[in-house]
KOLKOLFI-631500 format. One line per 2 residues: number of its first residue (from 1); their letters; for each residue x, y negated, z of N, C-alpha, C. Coordinates in nm, 2 decimals. Each point is the difference from the previous one (the first is absolute). Layout:
// residues N
NUM) a) X/Y/Z/X/Y/Z/X/Y/Z | ...
This chain:
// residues 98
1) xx) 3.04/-5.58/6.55/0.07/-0.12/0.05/-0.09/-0.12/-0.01 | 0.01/-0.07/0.15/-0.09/-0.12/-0.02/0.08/-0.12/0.04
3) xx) -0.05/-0.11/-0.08/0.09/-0.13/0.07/-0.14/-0.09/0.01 | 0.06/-0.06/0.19/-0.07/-0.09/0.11/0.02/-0.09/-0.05
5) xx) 0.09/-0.07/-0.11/0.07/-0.12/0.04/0.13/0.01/0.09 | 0.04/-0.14/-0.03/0.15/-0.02/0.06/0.00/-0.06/0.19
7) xx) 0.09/0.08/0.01/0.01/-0.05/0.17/0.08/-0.11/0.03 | 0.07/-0.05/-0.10/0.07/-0.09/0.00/0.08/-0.03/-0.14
9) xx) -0.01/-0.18/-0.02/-0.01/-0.01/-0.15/0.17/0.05/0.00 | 0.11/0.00/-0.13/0.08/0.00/-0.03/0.13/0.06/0.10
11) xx) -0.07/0.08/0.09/0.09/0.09/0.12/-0.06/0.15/0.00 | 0.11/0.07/0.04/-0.01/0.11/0.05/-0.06/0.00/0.10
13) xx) -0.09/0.12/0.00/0.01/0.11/0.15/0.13/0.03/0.03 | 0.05/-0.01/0.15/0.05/0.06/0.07/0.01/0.05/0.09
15) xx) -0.17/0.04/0.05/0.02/0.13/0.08/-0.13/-0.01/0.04 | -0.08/0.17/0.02/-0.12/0.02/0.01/-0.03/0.10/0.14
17) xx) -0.13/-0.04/0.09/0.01/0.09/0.10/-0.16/0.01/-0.03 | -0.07/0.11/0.05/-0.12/0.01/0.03/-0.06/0.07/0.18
19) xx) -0.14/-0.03/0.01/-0.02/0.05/0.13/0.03/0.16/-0.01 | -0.05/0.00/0.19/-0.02/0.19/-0.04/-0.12/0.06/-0.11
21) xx) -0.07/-0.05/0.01/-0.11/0.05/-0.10/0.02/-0.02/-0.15 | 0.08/-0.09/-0.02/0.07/0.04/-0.13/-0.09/-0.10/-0.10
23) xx) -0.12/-0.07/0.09/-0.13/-0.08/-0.09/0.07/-0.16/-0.01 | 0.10/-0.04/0.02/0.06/-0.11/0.04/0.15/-0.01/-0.09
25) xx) 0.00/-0.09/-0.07/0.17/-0.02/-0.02/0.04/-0.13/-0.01 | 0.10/0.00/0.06/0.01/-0.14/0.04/0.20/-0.02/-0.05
27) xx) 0.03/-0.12/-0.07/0.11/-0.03/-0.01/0.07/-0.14/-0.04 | 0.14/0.01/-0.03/0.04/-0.15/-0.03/0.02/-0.01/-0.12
29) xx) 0.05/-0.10/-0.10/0.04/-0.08/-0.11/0.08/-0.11/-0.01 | 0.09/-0.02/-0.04/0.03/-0.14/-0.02/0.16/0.07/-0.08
31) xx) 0.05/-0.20/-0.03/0.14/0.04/0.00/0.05/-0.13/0.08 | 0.15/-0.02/-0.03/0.08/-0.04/0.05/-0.03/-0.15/0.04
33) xx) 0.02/-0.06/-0.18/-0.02/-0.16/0.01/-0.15/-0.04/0.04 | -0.11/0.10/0.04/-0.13/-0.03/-0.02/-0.06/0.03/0.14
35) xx) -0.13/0.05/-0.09/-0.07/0.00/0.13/-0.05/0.14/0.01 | -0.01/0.05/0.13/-0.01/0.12/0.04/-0.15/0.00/0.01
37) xx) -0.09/0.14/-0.01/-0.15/0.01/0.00/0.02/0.13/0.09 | -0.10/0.01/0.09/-0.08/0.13/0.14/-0.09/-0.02/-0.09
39) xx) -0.05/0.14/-0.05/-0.16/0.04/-0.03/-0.02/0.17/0.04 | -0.11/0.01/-0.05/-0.09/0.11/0.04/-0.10/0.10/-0.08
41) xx) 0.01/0.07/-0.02/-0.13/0.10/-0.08/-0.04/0.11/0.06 | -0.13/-0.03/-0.04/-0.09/0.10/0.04/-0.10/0.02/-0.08
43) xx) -0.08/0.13/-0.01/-0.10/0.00/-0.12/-0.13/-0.10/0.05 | -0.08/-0.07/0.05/-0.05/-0.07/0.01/0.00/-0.18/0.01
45) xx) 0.14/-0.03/0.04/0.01/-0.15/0.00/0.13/-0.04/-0.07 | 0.02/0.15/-0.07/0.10/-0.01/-0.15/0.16/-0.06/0.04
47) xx) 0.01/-0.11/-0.06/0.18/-0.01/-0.05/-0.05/-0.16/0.12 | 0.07/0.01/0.07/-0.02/-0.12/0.12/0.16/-0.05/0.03
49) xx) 0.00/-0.16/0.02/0.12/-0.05/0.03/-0.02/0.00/0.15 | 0.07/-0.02/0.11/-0.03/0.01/0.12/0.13/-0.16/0.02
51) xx) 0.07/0.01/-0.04/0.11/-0.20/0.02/0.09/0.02/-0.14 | 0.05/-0.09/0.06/0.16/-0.02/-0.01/0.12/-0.06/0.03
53) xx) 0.09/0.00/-0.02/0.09/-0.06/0.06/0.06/-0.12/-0.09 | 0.08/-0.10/0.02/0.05/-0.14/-0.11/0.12/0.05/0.02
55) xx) 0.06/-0.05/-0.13/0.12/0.04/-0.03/0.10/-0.12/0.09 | 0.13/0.03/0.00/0.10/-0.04/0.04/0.00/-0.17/-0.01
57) xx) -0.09/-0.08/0.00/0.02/-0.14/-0.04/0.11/-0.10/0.11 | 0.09/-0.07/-0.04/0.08/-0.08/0.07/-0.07/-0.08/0.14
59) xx) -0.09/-0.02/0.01/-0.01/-0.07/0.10/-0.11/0.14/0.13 | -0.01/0.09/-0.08/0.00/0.14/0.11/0.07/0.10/0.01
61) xx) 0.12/-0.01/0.02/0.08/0.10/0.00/0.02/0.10/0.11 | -0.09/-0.06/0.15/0.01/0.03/0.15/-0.16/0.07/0.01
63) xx) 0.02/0.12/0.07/-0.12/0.04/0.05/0.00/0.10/-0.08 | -0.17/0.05/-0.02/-0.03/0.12/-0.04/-0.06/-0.05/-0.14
65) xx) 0.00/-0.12/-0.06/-0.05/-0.03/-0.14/0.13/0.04/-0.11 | 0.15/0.03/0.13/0.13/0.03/-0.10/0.01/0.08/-0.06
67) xx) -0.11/0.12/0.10/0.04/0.13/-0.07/-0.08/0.03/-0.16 | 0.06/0.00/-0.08/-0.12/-0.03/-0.15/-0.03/0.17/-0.05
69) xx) 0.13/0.04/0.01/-0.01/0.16/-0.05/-0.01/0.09/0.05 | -0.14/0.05/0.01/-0.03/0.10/0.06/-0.02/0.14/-0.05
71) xx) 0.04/0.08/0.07/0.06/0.15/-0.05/-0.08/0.11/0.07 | -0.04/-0.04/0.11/-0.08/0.10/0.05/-0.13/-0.01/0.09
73) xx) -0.07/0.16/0.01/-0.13/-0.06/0.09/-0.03/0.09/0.04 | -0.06/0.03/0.11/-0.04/0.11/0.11/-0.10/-0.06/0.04
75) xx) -0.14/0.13/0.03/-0.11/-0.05/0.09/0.01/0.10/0.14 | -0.02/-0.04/0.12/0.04/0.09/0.13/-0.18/0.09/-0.02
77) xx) 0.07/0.07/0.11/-0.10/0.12/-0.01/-0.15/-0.02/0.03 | -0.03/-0.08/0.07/-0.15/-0.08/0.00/0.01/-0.05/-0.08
79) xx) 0.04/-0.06/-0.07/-0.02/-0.08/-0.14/-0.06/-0.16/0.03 | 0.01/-0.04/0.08/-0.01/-0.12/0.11/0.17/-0.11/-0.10
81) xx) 0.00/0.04/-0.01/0.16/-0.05/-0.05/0.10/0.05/-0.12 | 0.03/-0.18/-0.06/0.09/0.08/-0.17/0.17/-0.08/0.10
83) xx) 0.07/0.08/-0.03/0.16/-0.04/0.01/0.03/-0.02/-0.14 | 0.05/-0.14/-0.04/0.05/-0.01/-0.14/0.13/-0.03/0.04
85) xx) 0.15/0.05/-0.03/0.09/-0.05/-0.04/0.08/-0.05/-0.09 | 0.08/-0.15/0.00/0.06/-0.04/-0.11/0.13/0.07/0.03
87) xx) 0.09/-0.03/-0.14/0.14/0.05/-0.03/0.07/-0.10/-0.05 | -0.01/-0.16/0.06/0.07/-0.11/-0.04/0.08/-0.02/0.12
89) xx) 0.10/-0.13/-0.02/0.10/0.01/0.13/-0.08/-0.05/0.14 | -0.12/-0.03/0.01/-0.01/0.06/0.13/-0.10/0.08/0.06
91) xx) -0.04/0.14/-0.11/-0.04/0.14/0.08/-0.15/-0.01/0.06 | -0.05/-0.12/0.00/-0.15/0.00/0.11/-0.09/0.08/-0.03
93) xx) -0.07/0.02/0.09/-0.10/0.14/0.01/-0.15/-0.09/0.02 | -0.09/-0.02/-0.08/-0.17/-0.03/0.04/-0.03/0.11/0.03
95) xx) -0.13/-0.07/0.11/-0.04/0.11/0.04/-0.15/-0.06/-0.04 | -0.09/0.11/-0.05/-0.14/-0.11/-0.11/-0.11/0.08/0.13
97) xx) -0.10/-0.07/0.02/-0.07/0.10/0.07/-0.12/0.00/-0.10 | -0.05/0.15/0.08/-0.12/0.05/-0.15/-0.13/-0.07/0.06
């Protein structure tokens, strides 16, 4: 067992996808009151952050900065594209391009 480092400080993973080749993993972190982290690993450019999202702050509650907690991630079959979705009350889906 090896540890990369953290993908995100003081949050869980919550959910991990990789390409077809299996050389790629890619997933989310965060929690609720904070801030959510997209990163990446691979054996060459290691434990990589790719964004994040801001938490829930009062004066952004509209848009796609609302969604804070994100739960899941998919990359489509060209790998041209990550789908992240949140699971806060309003559901938005990023789409990240690679």
């Amino acid at each position: 067992m090896y540890s990369y480092g953290n993908c995100a400080s003081m949050a869980p993973a919550r959910c991990l996808c990789t390409n077809a080749a299996k050389t790629k993993l890619y997933g989310v972190a965060g929690h609720e009151p904070g801030l959510s982290t997209i990163f990446r690993y691979d054996d060459y450019e290691g434990l990589k952050q790719l964004g994040s999202v801001n938490h829930n702050a009062p004066a952004l509650m509209d848009g796609p900065t609302a969604s804070n907690l994100l739960n899941s991630i998919v990359l489509n079959h060209d790998e041209k594209y990550l789908a992240v979705g949140g699971s806060d009350r309003i559901g938005a889906v990023h789409i990240i391009a690679q």
